[in-house]
Structures are given as C-alpha cells and as structure tokens.
TIKOLKOL-205125 format. One line per 5 residues: number of its first residue (from 0); their letters; for each residue x, y, z of C-alpha. Coordinates in Angstrom, 1 decimal. Example, Ala and Ser with C-alpha at 12.3 -4.5 7.8 and 13.67 -1.06 7.14 Angstrom:
0	AS	12.3 -4.5 7.8 | 13.7 -1.1 7.1 .
END
This chain:
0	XXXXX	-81.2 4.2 152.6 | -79.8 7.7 153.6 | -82.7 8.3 155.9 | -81.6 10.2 159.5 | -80.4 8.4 161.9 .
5	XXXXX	-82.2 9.2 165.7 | -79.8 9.2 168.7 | -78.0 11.0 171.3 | -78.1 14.6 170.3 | -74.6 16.0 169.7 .
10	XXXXX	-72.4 12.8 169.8 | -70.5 12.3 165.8 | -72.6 8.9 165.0 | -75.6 11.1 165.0 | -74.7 12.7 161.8 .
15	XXXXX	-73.7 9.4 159.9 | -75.9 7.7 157.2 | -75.9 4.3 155.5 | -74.0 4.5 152.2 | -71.8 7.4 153.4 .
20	XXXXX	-68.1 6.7 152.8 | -65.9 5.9 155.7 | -61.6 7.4 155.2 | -58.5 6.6 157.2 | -56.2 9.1 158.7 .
25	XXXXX	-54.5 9.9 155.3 | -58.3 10.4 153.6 | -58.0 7.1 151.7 | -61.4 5.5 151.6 | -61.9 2.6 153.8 .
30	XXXXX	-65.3 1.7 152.6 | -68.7 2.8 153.1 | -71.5 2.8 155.6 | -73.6 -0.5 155.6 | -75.2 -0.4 159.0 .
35	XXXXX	-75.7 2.3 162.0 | -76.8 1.2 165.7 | -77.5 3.5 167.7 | -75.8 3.2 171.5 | -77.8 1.8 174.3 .
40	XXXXX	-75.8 2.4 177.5 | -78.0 0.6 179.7 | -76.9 -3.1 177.5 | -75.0 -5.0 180.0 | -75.1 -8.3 177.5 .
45	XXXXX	-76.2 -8.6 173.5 | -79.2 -10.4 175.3 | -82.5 -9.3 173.3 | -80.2 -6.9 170.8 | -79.1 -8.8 168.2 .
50	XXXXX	-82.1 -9.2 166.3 | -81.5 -13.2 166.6 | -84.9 -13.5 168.5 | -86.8 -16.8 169.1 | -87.9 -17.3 165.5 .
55	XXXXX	-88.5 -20.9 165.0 | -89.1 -22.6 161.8 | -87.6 -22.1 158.7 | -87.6 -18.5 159.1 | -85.9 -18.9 162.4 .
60	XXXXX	-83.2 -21.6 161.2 | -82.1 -19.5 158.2 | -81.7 -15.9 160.1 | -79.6 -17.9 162.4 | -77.7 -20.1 159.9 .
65	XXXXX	-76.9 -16.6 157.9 | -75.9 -14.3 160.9 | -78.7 -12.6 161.6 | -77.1 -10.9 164.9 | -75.2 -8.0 164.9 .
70	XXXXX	-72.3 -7.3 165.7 | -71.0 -10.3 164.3 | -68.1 -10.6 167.0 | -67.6 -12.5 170.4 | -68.7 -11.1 173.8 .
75	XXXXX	-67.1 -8.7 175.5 | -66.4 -7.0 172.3 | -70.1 -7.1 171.1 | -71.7 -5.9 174.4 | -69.4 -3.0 174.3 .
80	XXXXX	-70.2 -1.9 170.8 | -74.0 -2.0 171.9 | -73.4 -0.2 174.6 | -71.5 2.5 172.6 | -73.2 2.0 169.1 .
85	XXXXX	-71.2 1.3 165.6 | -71.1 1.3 162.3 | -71.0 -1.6 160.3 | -68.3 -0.6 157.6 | -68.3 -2.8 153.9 .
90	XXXXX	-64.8 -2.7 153.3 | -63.7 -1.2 149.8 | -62.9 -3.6 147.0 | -63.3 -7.5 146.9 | -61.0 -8.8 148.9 .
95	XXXXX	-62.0 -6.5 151.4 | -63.4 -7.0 154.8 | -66.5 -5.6 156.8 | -65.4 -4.2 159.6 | -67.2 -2.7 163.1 .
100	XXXXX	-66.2 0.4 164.3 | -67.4 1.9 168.0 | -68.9 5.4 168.2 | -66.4 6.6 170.7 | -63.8 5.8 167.2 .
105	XXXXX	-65.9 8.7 165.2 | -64.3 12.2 165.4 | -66.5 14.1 163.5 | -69.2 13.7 160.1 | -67.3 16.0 157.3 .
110	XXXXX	-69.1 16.1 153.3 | -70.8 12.9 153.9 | -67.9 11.3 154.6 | -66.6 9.9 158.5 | -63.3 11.0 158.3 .
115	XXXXX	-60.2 10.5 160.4 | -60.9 7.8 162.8 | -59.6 9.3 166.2 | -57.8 6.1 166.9 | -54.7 4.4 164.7 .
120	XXXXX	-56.6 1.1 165.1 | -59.7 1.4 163.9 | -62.8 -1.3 163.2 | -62.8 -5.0 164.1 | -63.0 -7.5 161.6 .
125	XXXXX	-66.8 -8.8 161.4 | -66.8 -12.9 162.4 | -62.6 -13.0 162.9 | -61.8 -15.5 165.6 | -59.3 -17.4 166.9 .
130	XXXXX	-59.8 -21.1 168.2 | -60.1 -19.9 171.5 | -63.0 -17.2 170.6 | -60.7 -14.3 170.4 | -60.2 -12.0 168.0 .
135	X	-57.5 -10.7 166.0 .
END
C-alpha cells in the first residue's frame, strides 16, 4: 500500500509511505516501511490506541494471542511513540529485527527513501524486554 499518508502538515512523517525504504547515517538500508501512525498529542496512555479493543471470542483471543496492539513495546515507551507517531520498520534480511522509530527521529523524506535518522540511536526493537519489563 503506498497510499498518502494524512497528518500534521509540514512535519517529515507526513511524506513517508509503507514499503518505502528506511537508511542509516552512512545510506545503508535498514529496512523498509511496514507501518505509519500518525501522532496524537493529546494520548496520555496507549488506552483505546492500540487496536487491541474488546473483541471477544475467537476473533478477540487470536488478535490478542498474535499482537494485535501497536507498538509492540512496554509503557512509557509506547505512549510516547503515540503521542509522537512512528514507523514500524521490517528490518532488512532474516535475521533481522522490526524495529519502531519516533517521528521526532525522521529528518527529512528524500527519493522514497527516509534517510539519515537525526539521532545515532535509532528505532527500538519491537517486543525486546527484559525480566523487569524494560527494554534494551
């Protein structure tokens, strides 16, 4: 899908697409664009924004045994990416992992490519925990 995506006028995630390819600093290809959401700066909690909902049944049990909810990460981390909005990056390769990266990390949309992340580190892991509910 490489449909527009509708948001805040003039901010960098406005110009990214799904399937668009994401680089590092040195323009090696991280991976590509699987997801965009769109900032809400009034979300104080993922409460009501992570699709989860109250589905019961079997249709209910399976969206929560498969992780239905984005972001994929422990609170505070998840409020603050809905808050900002993010990209859900499929890591290139295999071996490989997805990664989330904030809006505020998105310098610029260049060729269909988001270039450049304007911070050295950039995207955290989808579902990496610690024990203690931390992440690396």
């Amino acid at each position: 899908m490489d449909e527009p995506i509708v948001g805040t006028e003039g901010e960098p995630i406005d110009g990214v697409r799904e399937n668009m390819r994401v680089l590092d600093r040195s323009g090696a290809e991280l991976g590509s664009v699987k997801l965009v959401k769109m900032g809400d700066p009034e979300a104080v909690t993922t409460a009501g924004q992570t699709g989860e909902g109250t589905a019961g049944g079997i249709i209910g049990v399976l969206r929560r045994a498969i992780g239905g909810a984005e972001p994929d990460i422990p609170e505070p981390l998840a409020a603050r990416l809905l808050r900002k909005g993010f990209l859900k990056v499929d890591g290139k390769g295999a071996l490989e992992r997805e990664m989330y990266v904030s809006a505020d990390q998105i310098d610029r949309v260049e060729d269909g490519n988001v270039p450049r992340p304007t911070r050295t580190s950039f995207g955290v892991p989808v579902g990496l925990r610690h024990a203690d509910g931390s992440i690396t």
